[in-house]
C-alpha positions, -999 to +999 in steps of 0.1 A: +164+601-153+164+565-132+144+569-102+138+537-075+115+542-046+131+559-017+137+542+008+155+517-015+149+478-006+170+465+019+190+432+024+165+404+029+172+399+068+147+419+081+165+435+102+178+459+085+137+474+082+141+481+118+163+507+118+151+535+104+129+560+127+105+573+094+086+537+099+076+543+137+047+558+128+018+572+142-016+574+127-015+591+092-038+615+077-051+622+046-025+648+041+002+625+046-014+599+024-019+625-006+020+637+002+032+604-002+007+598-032+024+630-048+060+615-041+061+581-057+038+596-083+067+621-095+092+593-092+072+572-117+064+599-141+107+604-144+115+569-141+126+556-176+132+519-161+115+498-137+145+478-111+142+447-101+153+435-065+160+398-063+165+403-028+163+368-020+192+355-036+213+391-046+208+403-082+193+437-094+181+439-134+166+470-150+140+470-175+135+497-200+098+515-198+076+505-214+086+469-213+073+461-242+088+424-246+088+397-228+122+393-211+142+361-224+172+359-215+195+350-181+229+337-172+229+302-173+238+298-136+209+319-127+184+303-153+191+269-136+179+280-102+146+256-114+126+265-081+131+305-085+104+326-103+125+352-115+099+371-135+073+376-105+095+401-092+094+424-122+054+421-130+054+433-086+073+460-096+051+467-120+020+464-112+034+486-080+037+513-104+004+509-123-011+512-092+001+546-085-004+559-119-041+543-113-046+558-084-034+593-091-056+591-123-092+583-103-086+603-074-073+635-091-081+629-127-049+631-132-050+625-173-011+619-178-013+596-154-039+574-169-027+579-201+013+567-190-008+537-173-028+526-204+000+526-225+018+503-207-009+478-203-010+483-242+027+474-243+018+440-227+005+435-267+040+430-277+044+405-250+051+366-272+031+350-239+026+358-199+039+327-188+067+323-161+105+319-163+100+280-179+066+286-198+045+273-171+016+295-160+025+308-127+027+344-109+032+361-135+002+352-154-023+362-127-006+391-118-009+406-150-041+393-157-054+412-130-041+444-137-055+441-175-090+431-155-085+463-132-069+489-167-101+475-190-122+477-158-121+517-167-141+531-195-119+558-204-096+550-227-074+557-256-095+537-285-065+519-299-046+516-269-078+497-253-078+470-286-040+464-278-048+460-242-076+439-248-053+420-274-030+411-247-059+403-224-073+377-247-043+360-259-031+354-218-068+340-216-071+319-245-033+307-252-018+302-216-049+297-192-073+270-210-047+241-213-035+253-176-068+250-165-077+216-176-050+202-162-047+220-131-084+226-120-105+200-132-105+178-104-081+187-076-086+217-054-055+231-050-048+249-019-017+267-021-013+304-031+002+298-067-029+283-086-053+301-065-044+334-070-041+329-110-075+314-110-091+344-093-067+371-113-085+351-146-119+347-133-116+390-127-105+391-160-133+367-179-157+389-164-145+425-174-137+413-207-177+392-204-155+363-226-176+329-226-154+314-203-162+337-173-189+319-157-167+287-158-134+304-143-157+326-119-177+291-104-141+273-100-130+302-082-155+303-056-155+264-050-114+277-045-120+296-021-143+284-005-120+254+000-094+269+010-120+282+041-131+249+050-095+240+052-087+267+079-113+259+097-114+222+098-071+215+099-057+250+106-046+257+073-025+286+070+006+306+046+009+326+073+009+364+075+027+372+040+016+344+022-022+350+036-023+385+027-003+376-010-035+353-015-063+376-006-048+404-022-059+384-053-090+370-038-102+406-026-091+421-059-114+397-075-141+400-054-143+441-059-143+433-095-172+409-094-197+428-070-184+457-093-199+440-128-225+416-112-243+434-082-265+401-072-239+386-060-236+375-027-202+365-021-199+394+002-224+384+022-216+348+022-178+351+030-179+376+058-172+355+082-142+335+070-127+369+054-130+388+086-116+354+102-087+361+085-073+395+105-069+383+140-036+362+123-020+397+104-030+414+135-014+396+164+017+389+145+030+422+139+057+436+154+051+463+184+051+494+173+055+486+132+022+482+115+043+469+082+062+442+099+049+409+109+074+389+131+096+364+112+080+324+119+077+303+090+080+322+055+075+362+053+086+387+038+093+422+052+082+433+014+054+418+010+030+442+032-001+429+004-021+423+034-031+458+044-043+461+011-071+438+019-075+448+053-084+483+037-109+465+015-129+447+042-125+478+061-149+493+034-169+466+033-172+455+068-164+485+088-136+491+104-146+480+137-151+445+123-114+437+114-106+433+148-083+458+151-066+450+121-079+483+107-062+502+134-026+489+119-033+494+085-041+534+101-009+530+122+009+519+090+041+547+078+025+558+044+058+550+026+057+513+037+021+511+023+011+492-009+000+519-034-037+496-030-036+504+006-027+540-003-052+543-027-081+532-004-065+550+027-074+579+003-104+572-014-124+557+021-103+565+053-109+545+081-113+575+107-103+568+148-105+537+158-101+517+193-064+502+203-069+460+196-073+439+220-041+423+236-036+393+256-033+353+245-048+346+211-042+312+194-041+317+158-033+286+128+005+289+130+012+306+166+002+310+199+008+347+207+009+371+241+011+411+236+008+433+265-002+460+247-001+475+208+024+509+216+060+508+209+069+500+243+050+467+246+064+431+239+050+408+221+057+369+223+050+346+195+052+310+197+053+285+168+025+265+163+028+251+125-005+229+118-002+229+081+016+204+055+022+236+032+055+232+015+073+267+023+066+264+062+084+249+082+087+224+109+091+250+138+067+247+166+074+261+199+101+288+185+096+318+200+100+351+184+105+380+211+094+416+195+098+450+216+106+484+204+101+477+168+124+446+161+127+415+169+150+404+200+147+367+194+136+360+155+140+340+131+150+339+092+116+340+082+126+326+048+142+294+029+168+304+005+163+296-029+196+284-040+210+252-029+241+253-005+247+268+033+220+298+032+193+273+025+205+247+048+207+275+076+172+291+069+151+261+071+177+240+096+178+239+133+204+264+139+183+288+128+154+281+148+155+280+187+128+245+193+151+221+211+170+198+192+170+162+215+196+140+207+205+156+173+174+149+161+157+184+151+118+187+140+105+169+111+069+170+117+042+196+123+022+178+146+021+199+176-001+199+205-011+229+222-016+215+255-026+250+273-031+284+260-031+303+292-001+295+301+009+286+267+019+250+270+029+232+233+036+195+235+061+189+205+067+154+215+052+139+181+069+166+159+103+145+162+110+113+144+124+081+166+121+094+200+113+067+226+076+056+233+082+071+269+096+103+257+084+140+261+093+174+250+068+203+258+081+242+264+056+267+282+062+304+276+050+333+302+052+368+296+044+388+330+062+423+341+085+424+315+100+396+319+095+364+295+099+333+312+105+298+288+103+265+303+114+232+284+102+201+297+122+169+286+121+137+293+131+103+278+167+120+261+203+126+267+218+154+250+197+184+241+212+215+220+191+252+219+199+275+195+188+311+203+192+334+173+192+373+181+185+406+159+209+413+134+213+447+144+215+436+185+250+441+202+260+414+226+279+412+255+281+384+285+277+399+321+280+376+353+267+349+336+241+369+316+238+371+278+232+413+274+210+419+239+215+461+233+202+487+204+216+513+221+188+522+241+174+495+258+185+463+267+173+425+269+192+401+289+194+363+286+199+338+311+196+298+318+195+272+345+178+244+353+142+240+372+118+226+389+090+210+370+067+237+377+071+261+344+038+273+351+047+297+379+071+324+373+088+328+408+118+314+392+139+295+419+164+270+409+201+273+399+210+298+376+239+282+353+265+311+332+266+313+299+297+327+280+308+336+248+321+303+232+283+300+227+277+324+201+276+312+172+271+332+134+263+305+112+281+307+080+248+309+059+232+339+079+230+371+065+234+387+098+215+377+130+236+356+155+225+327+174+237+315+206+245+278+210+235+260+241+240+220+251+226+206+281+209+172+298+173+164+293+153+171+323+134+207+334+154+238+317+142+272+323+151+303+300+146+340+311+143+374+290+143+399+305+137+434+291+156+465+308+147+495+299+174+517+318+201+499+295+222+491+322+251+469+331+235+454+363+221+419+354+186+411+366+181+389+394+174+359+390 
C-alpha cells in the first residue's frame, strides 16, 4: 500500500494552509506529540514509495522504496528548467521519513524502525554519485551527507549494512566534495544557504566518520558561520524566515554533532549570542494564531517550517526562556505541521509553559513589524524592509503584509517562479507587490531607509532608479484599535499606481465606496483618499475617494490571490484597513 502524509501538500499559494481548523492550535502535549509520532510512523512503515511534490512549478514523481539508484532521467522540457533543483525535493522527502523512523527507533527502541532506516541509508551504496540534477554538488549532497553523519552517528547497527552505509558516506566525501571544495571554499566566503549548508552537512560527516579531512572541513565551517554572523550584524544580512531556518537547520544539525563527538568545544558558548539573535526574526513574522506560518515577504515557503527544528535545539541548549518567545510558537505549533526534528525533540526534551512573547514594534533585517498581541484574534502588520543583495529576495520595501485570524489579508506571493513566462514575471513584479509604483517605474534597489520605527516611517526614495534629485517616496504604517492606517508620502512624480493583493481565499465585495475583504466570519474593509501630510496621526480627516470594481485585478500568472489596481497623483495618499469583527455590511467611518 501507497501512503503520503495526511494532510497532503497543498498548492503553493499559501493560502490554501489557512483553511483548515486542525492547524489552529493550542499548546500540544506529550500525548499529542507521541499520537502524531505513532501516525506518520505507521504511514512510513506501509509506504512502498516515497512522492514527490514539485509544488512549485506542478509535477508529482514517485520513487520506489528503498531508492536504491540514483534517479536519471526527466522529460526534456522539465530537464531544461537549468535553475530548478529537481532532486532536493526527493532527498526532503526523505530524509523526512528517516527522521521519523529515527526518532521512533531512540525514543521507543523501536527495532523495525531502525532497522527500515539503516537499510535505506545502506541503499544510498547503490547510488553512482550524490550530486544534483546537472552533476554539480548542491542540496542534495549536504542533505544526504547529513543524514549518513546522523545514521553512522548511532552505534547500533546491522554489521554489513553499516560498511554499505559508510561506503556511500566515503565516496560523497571523497568523489563529489574535495574538487567542490577547492573551488568553492578556498578563498571566497560564500554567504548564501546553498554552499553553507553543504559545508556544515560534510564537516558533520568528516567528523563521525573521524576521515583526515575533518579538521579541515570542520575549521572552514566555523569561519562560514561565523561570517555569515558578522554579516547580519554589520549589513543586515538575512534569507529571511524560511531560508534562515533552511540554513540553521544544517548549522544546528552540525553543531549537535560536533559537541556530540568533541565535548571541548566551545562553539556553544561562543555562538549564543548570534544563534539566539536569530529568533526574534522567525518569531515576529508569523502569522497570528499559526505557529507554522510565517507571513509571505520576500521568499518562503509554507513547507519549509525547518526553523522550529532549531528553535527546539537552542531551546535545549539555551532554555527556553532565551529564544525570546520563539519557544512558545514552536509549543503552539499543530503537531502534524511539525518537522519530525521538531517532533523528535518536542518529545525527547519538552519545553514545558512558557510566557506569551512580547508584542509591539520590533525592527528585524528584512521587516519592520507591529503585533498587538500573539492569540488568534490579534493583527499583525509587517512591513518590507529588504537590506540584503541576496539573489532570491526581492526588491520590496515598504510592502505591507496584513495577518489576522490565521491568514493573511494583504500578502504577498512569497515566491519567484521557477519557470520562465507570466508566473515568474507576476511573482517577483510589481503587481504582485503593493510598494508604489511612481511613474511606471517599480523598485529595483534595496536601499531602504527606515526613517522612524515608532511610527514606522520607511523612506524608499533611493530604492527606485531615475527619479528626480528633488524627489521623495516614504509610506508610514500605524496599527492602533484595529484599524491599520498606511500613509504614502510622494513628491517629485506624476502618475503613481498601487497594487493591493488580497488572500486567495478572501471574498470581495465594494460597499459605498469601500473595498469589503470576507472569510465568512469576519471582515476587513479597504478604503482610500487623499491627506494631509501628517501620516503620523491617525485621526484620519481628509477626503475619502470610492473605489469600485474595475480595480480588481487577477493577474494572469497568480495562482489565486487577487490584487486591486489603484492610479492616482503624487502628493499625500492615505490607505485604511479596517478590521470588523461583526462581519457586517455597514462600512467604517471614515
Amino acid at each position: 500500500m501507497s501512503w503520503q502524509r495526511s494532510p497532503s501538500k497543498i498548492g503553493y499559494d499559501q493560502g490554501g494552509f489557512t483553511v483548515d481548523p486542525r492547524w489552529h492550535h493550542h499548546a500540544w502535549t506529550a500525548d499529542d506529540l507521541e499520537a502524531e509520532l505513532a501516525d506518520r510512523l505507521a504511514g512510513q512503515r506501509r509506504a512502498d514509495q516515497v512522492v514527490v511534490d514539485h509544488y512549485r512549478v506542478g509535477y508529482h514523481w514517485a520513487f520506489r522504496l528503498p531508492v536504491t539508484a540514483r534517479p536519471s532521467a526527466l522529460p526534456a522540457h522539465v530537464a531544461e528548467m537549468a535553475s530548478y533543483p529537481w532532486l532536493i525535493w526527493l532527498v526532503w522527502e526523505l530524509t523526512e521519513r528517516w527522521d521519523v523512523l529515527a526518532a521512533a527507533a531512540e525514543l521507543n527502541g523501536d527495532e523495525s524502525a531502525r532497522s527500515l532506516w539503516q537499510q535505506e541509508l545502506a541503499a544510498l551504496d547503490g547510488w553512482e554519485h550524490f550530486r544534483n540534477w546537472r552533476d554539480e554538488v548542491g542540496l542534495p549532497t549536504g542533505h544526504l551527507a547529513m543524514a549518513l553523519a546522523r545514521g553512522l552517528l548511532v552505534e547500533d547497527w546491522d554489521p554489513t549494512l553499516r560498511t554499505h552505509a559508510e561506503s556511500a558516506a566515503r565516496r560523497l566525501l571523497h568523489q563529489d566534495i574535495e574538487d567542490w571544495y577547492t573551488t568553492t571554499w578556498q578563498d571566497d566566503t560564500p554567504l548564501a544557504n546553498i554552499p553553507q549548508i553543504v559545508l556544515c552537512s560534510v564537516a558533520a560527516l568528516a567528523r563521525v566518520l573521524d576521515d583526515p579531512v575533518s579538521e579541515r572541513y570542520v575549521t572552514r565551517a566555523q569561519e562560514a558561520v561565523e561570517a555569515v554572523f558578522a554579516a547580519r550584524a554589520a549589513d543586515h544580512h538575512t534569507e529571511q524566515t524560511a531560508y534562515n531556518g533552511y540554513l540553521f537547520d544544517a548549522v544546528t544539525q552540525w553543531l549537535d554533532i560536533e559537541t556530540a563527538l568533541d565535548p571541548t568545544t566551545d562553539l556553544l558558548d561562543r555562538w549564543r549570542e548570534p544563534l539566539l539573535d536569530l529568533c526574534p526574526e522567525w518569531t515576529h513574522l508569523t502569522v497570528p494564531g499559526r505557529a507554522d506560518l510565517a507571513v509571505p515577504l520576500g521568499d518562503v515557503e509554507a513547507e519549509m517550517t525547518m526553523w522550529l527544528t532549531c528553535v527546539a535545539r537552542l531551546s535545549r541548549w539555551y532554555g527556553p526562556e532565551a529564544t525570546e518567545g520563539a519557544a512558545w510558537l514552536w509549543r503552539h505549533c499543530a503537531p502534524d505541521r511539525l518537522p519530525a526534528g521538531a517532533l523528535h525533540l518536542g518529545l525527547s526534551d519538552p519545553p514545558g509553559d512558557l510566557a506569551t512573547p512580547p508584542a509591539g514594534v520590533r525592527e528585524l533585517p528584512s521587516a519592520v513589524t507591529v503585533r498587538e498581541g500573539w492569540g488568534w484574534d490579534d493583527p499583525a502588520v509587517a512591513v518590507g524592509l529588504t537590506r540584503t543583495t541576496m539573489g532570491h529576495l526581492q526588491a520590496d520595501s515598504s510592502h505591507v503584509v496584513l495577518s489576522w485570524r490565521g491568514r493573511c489579508w494583504i500578502t504577498d506571493p512569497g515566491y519567484q517562479q521557477y519557470r520562465q513566462g507570466e508566473e515568474r514575471e507576476y511573482s517577483i513584479g510589481a503587481e504582485a507587490h503593493n510598494c508604489p509604483v511612481v511613474d511606471g517605474r517599480p523598485q529595483t534597489h534595496r536601499t531602504p531607509q527606515l526613517a522612524s520605527l515608532d511610527p514606522v516611517v520607511v523612506d524608499v526614495t533611493s530604492c527606485y532608479e531615475g527619479l528626480p534629485h528633488d524627489a521623495r517616496v516614504a509610506r508610514t504604517v500605524v496599527l492602533h484599535d484595529d484599524r491599520v492606517v498606511v500613509t504614502d508620502e510622494i513628491s517629485g512624480a506624476g502618475r503613481i499606481d498601487t497594487h493591493w493583493m488580497t488572500g486567495a481565499q478572501l471574498a470581495l465585495a465594494f460597499v459605498d465606496g469601500w473595498l469589503r475583504l470576507s472569510d465568512g466570519s469576519v471582515a476587513v474593509w479597504v478604503g482610500t483618499g487623499p491627506a494631509e501630510a501628517t501620516p503620523h496621526l491617525l485621526p484620519v480627516s481628509g477626503v475619502r475617494e470610492p473605489l469600485d470594481p474595475d480595480g480588481v485585478l487577477r493577474h494572469s500568472g497568480s495562482r489565486g490571490p487577487v490584487g486591486l489596481r489603484h492610479t492616482g497623483a503624487a502628493g499625500t495618499r492615505r490607505w485604511q484597513f479596517v478590521l470588523d469583527r461583526s462581519h457586517g455590511w455597514e462600512p467604517p467611518t471614515w
